[in-house]
Structure formats: structure tokens, C-alpha cells
N, CA, C and O atoms as a DFTB+ gen file, in Angstrom:
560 C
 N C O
     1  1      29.611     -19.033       1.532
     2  2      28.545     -18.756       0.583
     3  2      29.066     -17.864      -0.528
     4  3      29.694     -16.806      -0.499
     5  1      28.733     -18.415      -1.247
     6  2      29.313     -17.811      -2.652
     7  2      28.143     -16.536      -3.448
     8  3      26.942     -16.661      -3.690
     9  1      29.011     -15.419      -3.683
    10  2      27.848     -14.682      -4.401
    11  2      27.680     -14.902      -5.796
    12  3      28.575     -15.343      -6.517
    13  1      26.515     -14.589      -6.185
    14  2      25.900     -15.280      -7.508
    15  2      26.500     -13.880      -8.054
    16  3      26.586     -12.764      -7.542
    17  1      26.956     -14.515      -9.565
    18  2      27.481     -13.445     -10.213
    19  2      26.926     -12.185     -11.148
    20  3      25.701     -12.175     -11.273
    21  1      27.412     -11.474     -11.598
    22  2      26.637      -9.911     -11.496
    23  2      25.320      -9.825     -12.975
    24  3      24.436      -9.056     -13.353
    25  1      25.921     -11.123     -13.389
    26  2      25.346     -11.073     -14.754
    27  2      24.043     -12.218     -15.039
    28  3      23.274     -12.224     -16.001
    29  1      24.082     -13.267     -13.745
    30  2      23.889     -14.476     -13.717
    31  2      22.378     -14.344     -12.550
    32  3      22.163     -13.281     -11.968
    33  1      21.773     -15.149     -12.426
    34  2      20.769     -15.747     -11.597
    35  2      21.242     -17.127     -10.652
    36  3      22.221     -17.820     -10.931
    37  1      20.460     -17.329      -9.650
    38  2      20.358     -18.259      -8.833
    39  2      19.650     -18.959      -8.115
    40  3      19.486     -18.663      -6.931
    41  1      19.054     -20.083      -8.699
    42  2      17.544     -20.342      -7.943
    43  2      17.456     -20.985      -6.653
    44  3      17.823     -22.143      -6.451
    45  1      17.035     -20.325      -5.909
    46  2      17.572     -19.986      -4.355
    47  2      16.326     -21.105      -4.045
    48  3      16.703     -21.963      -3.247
    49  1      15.170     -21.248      -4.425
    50  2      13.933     -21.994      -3.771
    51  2      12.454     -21.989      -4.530
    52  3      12.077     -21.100      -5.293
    53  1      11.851     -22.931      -4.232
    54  2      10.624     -22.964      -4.756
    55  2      10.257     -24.106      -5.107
    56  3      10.779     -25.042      -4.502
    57  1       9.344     -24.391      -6.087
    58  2       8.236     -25.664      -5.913
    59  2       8.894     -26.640      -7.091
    60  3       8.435     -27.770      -7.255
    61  1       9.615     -26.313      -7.621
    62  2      10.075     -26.972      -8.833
    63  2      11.151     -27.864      -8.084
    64  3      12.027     -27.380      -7.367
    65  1      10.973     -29.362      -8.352
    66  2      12.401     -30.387      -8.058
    67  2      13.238     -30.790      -8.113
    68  3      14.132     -31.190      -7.368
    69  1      12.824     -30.662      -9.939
    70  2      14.167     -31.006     -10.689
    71  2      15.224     -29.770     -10.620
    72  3      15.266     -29.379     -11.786
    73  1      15.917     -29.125     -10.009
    74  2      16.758     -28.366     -10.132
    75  2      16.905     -28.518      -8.692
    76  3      16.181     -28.776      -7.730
    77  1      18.765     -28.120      -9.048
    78  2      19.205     -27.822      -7.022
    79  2      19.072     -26.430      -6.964
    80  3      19.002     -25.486      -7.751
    81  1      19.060     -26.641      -5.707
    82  2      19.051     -25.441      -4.890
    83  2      20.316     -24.814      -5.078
    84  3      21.361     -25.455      -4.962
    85  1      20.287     -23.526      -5.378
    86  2      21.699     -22.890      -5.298
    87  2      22.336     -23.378      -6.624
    88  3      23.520     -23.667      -6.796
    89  1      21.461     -23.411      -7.407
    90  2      21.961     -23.218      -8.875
    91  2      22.061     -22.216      -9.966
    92  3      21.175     -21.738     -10.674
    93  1      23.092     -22.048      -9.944
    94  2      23.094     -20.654     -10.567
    95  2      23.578     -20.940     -12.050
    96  3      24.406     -21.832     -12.235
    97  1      23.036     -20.140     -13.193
    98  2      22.600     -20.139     -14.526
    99  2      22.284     -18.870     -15.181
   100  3      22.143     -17.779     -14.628
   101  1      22.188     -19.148     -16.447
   102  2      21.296     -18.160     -16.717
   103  2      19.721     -17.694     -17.109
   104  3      18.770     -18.472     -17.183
   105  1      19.678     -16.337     -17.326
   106  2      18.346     -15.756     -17.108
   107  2      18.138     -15.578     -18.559
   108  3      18.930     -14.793     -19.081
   109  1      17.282     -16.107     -19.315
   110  2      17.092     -15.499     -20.757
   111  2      15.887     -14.884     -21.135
   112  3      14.941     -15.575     -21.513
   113  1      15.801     -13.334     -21.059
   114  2      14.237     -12.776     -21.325
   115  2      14.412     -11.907     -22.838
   116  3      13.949     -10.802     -23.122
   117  1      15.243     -12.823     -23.675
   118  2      15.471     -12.364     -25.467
   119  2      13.819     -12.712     -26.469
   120  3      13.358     -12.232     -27.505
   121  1      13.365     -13.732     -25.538
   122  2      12.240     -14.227     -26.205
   123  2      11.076     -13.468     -25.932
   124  3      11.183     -13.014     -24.793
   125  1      10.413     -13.254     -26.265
   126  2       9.136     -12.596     -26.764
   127  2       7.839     -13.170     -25.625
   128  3       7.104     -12.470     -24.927
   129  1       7.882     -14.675     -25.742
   130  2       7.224     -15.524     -25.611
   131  2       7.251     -15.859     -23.704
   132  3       6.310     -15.671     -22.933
   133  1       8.626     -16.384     -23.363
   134  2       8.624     -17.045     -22.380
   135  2      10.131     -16.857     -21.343
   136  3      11.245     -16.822     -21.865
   137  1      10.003     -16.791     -20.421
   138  2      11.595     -16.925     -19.751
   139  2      11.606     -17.712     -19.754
   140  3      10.757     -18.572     -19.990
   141  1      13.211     -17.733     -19.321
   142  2      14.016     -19.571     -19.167
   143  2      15.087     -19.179     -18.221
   144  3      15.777     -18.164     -18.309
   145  1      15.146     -20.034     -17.366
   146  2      16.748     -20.161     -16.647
   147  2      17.203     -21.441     -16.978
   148  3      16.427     -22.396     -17.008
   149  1      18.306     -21.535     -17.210
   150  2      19.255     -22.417     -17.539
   151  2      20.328     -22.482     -16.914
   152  3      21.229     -21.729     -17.283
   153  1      20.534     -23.272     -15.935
   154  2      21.377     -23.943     -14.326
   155  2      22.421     -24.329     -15.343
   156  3      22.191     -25.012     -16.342
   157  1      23.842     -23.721     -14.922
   158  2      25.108     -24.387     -15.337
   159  2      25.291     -25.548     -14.453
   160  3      24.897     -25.707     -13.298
   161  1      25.936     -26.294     -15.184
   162  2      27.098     -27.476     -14.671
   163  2      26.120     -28.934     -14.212
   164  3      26.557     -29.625     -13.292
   165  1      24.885     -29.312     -14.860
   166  2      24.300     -30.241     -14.628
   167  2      23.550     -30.227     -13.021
   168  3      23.374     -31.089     -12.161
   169  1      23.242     -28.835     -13.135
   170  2      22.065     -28.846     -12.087
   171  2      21.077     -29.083     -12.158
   172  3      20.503     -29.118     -11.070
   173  1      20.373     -29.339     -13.176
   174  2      18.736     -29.379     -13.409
   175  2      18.321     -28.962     -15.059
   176  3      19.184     -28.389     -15.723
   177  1      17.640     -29.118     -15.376
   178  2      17.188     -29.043     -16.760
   179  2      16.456     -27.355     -16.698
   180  3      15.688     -27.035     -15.791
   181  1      16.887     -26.335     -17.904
   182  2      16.209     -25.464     -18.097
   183  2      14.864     -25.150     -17.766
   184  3      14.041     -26.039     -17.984
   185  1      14.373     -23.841     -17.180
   186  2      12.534     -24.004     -16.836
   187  2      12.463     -22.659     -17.659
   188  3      13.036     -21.574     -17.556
   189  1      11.282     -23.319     -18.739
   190  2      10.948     -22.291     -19.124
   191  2       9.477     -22.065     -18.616
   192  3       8.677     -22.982     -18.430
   193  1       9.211     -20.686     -18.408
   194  2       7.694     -19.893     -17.952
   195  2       7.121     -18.908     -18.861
   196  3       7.167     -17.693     -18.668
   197  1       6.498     -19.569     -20.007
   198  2       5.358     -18.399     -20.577
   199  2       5.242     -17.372     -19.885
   200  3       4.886     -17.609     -18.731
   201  1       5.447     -16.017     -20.203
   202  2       4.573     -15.002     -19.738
   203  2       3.200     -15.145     -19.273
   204  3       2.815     -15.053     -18.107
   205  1       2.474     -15.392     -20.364
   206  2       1.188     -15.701     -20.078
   207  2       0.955     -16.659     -18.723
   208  3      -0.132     -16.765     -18.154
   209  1       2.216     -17.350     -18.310
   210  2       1.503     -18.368     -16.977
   211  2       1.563     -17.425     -16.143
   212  3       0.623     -17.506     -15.354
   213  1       2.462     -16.266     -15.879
   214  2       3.014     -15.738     -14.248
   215  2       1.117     -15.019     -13.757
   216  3       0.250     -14.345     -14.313
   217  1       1.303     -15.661     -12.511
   218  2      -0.131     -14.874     -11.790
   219  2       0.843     -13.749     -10.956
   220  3       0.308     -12.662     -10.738
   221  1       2.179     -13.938     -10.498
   222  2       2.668     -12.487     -10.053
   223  2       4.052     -12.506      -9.765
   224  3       4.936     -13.337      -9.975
   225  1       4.023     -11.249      -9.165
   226  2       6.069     -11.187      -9.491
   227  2       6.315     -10.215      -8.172
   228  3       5.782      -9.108      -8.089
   229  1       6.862     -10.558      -7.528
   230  2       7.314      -9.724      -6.248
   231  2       9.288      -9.942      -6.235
   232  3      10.077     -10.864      -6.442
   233  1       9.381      -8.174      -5.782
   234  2      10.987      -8.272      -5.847
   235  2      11.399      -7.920      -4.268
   236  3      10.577      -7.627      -3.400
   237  1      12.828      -8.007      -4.078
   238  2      12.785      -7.361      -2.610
   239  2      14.311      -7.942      -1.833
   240  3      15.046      -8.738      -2.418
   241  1      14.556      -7.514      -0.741
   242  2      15.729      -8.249       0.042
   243  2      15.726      -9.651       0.636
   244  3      16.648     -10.396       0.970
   245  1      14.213      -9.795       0.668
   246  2      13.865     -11.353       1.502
   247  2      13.234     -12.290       0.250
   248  3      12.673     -11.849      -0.752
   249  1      13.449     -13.535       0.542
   250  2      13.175     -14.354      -0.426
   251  2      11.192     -14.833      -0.156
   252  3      10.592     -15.403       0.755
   253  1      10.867     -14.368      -1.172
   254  2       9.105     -14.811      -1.520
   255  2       8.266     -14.755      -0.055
   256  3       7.940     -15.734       0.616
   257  1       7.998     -13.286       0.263
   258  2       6.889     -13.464       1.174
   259  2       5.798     -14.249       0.689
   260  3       5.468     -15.391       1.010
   261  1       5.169     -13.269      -0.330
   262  2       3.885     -13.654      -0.617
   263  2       3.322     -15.233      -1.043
   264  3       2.191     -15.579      -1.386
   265  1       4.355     -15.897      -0.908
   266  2       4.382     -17.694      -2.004
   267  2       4.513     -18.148      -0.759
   268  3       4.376     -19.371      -0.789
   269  1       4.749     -17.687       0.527
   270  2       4.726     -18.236       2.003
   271  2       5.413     -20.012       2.004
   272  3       6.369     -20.465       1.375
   273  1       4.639     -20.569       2.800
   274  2       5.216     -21.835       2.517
   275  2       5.580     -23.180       1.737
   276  3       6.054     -24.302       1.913
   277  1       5.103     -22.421       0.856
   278  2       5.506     -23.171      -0.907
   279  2       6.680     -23.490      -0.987
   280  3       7.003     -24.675      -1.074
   281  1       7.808     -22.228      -0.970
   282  2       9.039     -22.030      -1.179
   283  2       9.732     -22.186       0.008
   284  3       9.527     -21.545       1.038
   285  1      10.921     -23.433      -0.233
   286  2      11.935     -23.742       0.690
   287  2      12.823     -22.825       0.703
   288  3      12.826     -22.489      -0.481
   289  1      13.864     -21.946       1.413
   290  2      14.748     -20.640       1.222
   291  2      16.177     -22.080       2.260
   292  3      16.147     -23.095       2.956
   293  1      16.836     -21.431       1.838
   294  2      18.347     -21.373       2.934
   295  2      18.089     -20.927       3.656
   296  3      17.084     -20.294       3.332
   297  1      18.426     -20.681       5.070
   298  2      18.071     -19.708       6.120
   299  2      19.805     -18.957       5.707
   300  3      19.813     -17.779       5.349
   301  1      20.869     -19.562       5.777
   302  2      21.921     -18.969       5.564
   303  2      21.876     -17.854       4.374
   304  3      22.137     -16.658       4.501
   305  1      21.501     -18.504       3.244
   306  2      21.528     -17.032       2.350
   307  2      21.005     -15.625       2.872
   308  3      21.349     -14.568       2.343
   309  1      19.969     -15.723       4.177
   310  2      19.220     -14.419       4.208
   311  2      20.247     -13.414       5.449
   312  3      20.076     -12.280       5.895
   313  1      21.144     -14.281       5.657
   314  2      22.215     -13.591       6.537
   315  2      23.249     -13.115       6.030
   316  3      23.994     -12.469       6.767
   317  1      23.437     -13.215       5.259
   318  2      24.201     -12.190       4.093
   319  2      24.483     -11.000       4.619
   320  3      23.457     -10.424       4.979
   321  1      25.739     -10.231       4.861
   322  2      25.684      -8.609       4.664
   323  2      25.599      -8.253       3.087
   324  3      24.903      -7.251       2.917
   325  1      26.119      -8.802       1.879
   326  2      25.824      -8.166       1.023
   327  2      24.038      -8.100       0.456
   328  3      23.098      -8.746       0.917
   329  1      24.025      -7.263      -0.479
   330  2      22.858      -6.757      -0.876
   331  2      21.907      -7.903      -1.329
   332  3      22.437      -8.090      -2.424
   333  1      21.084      -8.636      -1.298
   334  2      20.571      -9.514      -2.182
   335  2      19.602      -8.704      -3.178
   336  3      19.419      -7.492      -3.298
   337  1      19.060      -9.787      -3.837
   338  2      17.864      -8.864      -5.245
   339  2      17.221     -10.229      -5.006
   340  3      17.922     -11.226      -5.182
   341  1      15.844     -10.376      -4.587
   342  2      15.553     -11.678      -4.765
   343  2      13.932     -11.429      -5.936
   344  3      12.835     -10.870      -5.959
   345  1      14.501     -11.982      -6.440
   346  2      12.997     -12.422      -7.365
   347  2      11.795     -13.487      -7.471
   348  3      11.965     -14.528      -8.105
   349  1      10.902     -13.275      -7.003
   350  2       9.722     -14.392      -6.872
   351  2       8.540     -14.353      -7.528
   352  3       7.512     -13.767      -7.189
   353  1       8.862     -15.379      -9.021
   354  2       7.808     -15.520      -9.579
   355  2       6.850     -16.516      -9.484
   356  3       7.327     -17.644      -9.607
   357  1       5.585     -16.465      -9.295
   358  2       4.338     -17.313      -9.427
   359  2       4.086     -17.401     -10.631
   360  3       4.509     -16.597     -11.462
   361  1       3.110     -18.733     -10.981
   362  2       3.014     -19.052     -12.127
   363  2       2.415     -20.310     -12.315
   364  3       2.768     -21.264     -11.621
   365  1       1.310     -20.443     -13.416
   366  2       0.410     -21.947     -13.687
   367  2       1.153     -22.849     -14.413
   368  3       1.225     -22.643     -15.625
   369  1       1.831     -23.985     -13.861
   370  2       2.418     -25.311     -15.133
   371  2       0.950     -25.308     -15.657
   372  3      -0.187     -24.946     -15.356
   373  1       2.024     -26.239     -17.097
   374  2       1.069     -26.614     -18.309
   375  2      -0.247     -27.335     -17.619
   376  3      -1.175     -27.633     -18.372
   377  1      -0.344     -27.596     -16.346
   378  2      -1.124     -28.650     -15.537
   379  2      -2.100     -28.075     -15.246
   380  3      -2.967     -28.783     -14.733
   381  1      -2.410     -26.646     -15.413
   382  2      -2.600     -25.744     -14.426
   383  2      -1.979     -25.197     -12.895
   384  3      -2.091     -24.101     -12.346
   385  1      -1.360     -26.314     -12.516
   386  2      -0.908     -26.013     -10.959
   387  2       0.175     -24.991     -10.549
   388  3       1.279     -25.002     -11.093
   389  1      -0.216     -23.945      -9.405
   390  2       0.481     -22.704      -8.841
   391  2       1.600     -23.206      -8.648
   392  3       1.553     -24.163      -7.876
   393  1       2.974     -22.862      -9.176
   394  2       4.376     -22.886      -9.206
   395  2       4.746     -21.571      -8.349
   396  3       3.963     -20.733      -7.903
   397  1       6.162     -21.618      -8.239
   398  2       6.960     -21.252      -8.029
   399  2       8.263     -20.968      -7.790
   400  3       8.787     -21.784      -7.032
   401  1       8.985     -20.076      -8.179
   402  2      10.094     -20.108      -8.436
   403  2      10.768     -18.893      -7.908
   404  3      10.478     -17.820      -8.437
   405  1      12.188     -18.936      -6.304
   406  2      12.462     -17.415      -6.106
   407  2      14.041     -17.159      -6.618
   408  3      14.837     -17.773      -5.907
   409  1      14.387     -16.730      -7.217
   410  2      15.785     -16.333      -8.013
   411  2      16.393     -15.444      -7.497
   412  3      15.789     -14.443      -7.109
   413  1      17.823     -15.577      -7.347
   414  2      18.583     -14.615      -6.753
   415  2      19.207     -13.792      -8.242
   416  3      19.933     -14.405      -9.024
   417  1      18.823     -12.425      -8.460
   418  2      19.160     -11.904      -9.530
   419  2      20.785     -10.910      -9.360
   420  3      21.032      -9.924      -8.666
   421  1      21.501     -11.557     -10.155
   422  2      23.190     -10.470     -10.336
   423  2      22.717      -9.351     -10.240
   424  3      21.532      -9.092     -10.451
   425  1      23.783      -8.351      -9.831
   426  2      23.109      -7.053      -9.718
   427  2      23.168      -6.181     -10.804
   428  3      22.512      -5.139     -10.767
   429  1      24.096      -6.553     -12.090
   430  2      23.793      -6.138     -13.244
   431  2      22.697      -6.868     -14.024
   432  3      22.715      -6.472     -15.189
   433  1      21.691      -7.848     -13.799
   434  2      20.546      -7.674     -14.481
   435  2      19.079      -7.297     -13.696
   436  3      17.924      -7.431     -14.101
   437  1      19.354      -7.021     -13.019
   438  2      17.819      -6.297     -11.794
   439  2      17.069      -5.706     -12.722
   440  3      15.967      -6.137     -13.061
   441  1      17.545      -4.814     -13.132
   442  2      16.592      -3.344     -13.696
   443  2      16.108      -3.998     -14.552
   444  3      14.890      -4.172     -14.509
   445  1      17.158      -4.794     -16.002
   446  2      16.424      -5.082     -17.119
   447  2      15.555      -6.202     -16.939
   448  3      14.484      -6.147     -17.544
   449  1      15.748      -7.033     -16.356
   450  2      14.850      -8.104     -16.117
   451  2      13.546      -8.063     -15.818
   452  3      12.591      -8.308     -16.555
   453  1      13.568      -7.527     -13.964
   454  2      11.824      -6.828     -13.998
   455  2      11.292      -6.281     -14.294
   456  3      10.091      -6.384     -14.044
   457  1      12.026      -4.828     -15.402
   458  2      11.145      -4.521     -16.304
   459  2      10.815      -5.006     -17.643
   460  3      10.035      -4.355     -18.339
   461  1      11.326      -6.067     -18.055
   462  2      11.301      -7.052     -19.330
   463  2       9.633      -7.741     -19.162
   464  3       8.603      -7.651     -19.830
   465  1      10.171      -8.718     -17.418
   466  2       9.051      -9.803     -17.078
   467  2       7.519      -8.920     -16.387
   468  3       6.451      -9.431     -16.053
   469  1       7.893      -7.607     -16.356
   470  2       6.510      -7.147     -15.699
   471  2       6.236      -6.186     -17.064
   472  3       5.573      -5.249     -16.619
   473  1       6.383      -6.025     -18.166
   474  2       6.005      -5.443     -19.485
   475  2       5.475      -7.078     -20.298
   476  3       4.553      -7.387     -21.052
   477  1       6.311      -7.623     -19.828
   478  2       5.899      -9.100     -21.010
   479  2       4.689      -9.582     -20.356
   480  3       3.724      -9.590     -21.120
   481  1       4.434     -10.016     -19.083
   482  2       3.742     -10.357     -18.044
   483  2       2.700      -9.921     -18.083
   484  3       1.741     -10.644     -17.811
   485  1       2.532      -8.643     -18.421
   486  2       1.337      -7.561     -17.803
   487  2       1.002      -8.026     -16.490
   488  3      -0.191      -8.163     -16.221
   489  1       1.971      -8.320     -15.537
   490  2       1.564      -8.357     -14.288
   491  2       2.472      -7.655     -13.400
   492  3       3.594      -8.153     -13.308
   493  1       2.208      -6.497     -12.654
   494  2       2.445      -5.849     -11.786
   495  2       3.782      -6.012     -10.363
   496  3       3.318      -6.346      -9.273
   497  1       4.612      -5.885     -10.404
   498  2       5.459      -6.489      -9.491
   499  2       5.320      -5.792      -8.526
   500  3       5.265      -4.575      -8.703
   501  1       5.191      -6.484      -6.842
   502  2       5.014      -5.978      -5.384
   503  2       6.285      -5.853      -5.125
   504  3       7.162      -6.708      -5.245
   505  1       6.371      -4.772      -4.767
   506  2       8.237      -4.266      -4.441
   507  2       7.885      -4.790      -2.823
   508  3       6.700      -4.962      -2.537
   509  1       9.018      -5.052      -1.713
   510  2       8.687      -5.778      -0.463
   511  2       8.659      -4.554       0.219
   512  3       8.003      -4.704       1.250
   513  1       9.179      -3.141       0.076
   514  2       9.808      -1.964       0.918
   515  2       9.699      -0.908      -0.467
   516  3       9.171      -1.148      -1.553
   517  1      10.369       0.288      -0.022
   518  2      10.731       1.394      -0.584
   519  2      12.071       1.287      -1.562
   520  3      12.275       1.608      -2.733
   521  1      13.275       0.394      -0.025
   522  2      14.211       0.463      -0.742
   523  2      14.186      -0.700      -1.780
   524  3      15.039      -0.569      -2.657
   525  1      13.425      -1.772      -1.874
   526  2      13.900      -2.671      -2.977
   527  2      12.480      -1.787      -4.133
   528  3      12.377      -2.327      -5.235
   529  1      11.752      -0.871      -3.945
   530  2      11.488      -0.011      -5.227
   531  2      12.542       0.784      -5.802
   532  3      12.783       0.806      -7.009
   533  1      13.143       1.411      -4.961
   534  2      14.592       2.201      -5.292
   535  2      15.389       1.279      -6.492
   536  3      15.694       1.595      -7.642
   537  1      15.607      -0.061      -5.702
   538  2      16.600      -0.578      -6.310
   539  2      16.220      -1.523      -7.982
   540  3      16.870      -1.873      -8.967
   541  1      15.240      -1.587      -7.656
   542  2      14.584      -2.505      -9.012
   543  2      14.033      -1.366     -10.264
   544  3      13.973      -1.586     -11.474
   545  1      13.605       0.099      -9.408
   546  2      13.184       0.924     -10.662
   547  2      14.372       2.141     -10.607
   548  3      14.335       3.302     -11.015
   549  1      15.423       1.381      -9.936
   550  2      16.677       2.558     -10.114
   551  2      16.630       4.162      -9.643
   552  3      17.360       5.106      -9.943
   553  1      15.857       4.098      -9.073
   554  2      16.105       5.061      -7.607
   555  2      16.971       5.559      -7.030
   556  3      17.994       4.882      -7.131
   557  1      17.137       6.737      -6.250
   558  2      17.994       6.755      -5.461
   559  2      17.688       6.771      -3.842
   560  3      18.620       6.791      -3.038
């Protein structure tokens, strides 16, 4: 198992098809408007998510409690000794319908990211523990 790199994302699971699993890309929160990940090497087509869609954002060591059985996970990724950062955003397609999406975030973009998508968002992120509050609002 390969670690996702420090700068990069990895979309570990969730409701979306067109993309593989274990595609790692990048995270772009430059826009005002909307995120986007963008899967290198012909994994799947870019997803972009309005701010305005996310209904919520939970961070933490385990991949998407709260999205329960929506989201398919690896069981192998969660055996990891290194650190994970997992990110799980909810969110309405243009359809209306509850999405989801859980991202494995590099550990050089944690901080800026959830505080980018929970300022753009105005939605509140559920830390899973203490220590993934530590680690997402830079704690010690």
C-alpha cells in the first residue's frame, strides 16, 4: 500500500462511480465557488462540489463514520501504522441526491484544506476524537 503523497489527496471511497478507488490527484480549493479533485493518470474524470452542496464534513483517523453504509472503504487501508487524515464530505448532486465522497488528505494539506472547505461551506466539521481535533486545527 502506497502512501498518498504529502501534497496530494486520495479518494479512498464513496458514492461516486466514475472514479477508482485509490485514486490519487489533486485537491483544488483556489476557487471561491467550488472544490474539485482531479485523479491523475486516467482514473476518473474531475468532481467538482459547490460549497453550497456540502450538508457536512467530518475529519478523523477512520474513514466516514457518519455516511455509514454509503461509502465502500478498503478494509486494508485502515490497517495502516502510519497516520491517516481521512476526509468525508457529504453533499447534494445537481439532482438533489446525498453524495459522498471520503478522501485521504497528504499531510501537508490537512490544516489548509478544512479550514478553506469549513469557512467556504459554512458547515461545521465533526472531528471523530480529540486527537484528529489536534491534528486538523493544529494542536498539540
Amino acid at each position: 500500500l502506497g502512501a498518498v503523497g504529502s501534497r496530494k489527496a486520495e479518494y479512498v471511497g464513496g458514492t461516486l462511480t466514475a472514479i477508482t478507488e485509490e485514486a490519487e490527484g489533486l485537491l483544488d480549493t483556489t476557487t471561491e465557488s467550488q472544490l474539485v479533485f482531479t485523479p491523475e493518470r486516467g482514473k476518473g474524470p474531475s468532481v467538482m462540489i459547490p460549497y453550497t452542496a456540502i450538508t457536512s464534513l467530518e475529519y478523523g483517523q477512520k474513514a466516514g463514520r457518519r455516511v455509514g453504509a454509503a461509502i465502500l472503504v478498503n478494509p486494508l487501508l485502515l490497517f495502516s501504522k502510519k497516520r491517516k487524515h481521512f476526509f468525508t464530505i457529504a453533499f447534494k448532486d445537481k439532482d438533489g441526491k446525498e453524495q459522498a465522497v471520503v478522501l485521504e488528505l497528504g499531510k501537508d494539506i490537512v490544516r489548509t484544506t478544512l479550514t478553506i472547505v469549513e469557512t467556504r461551506s459554512g458547515k461545521e466539521i465533526e472531528y471523530q476524537d480529540d486527537d484528529a481535533r489536534k491534528a486538523g486545527r493544529g494542536g498539540n
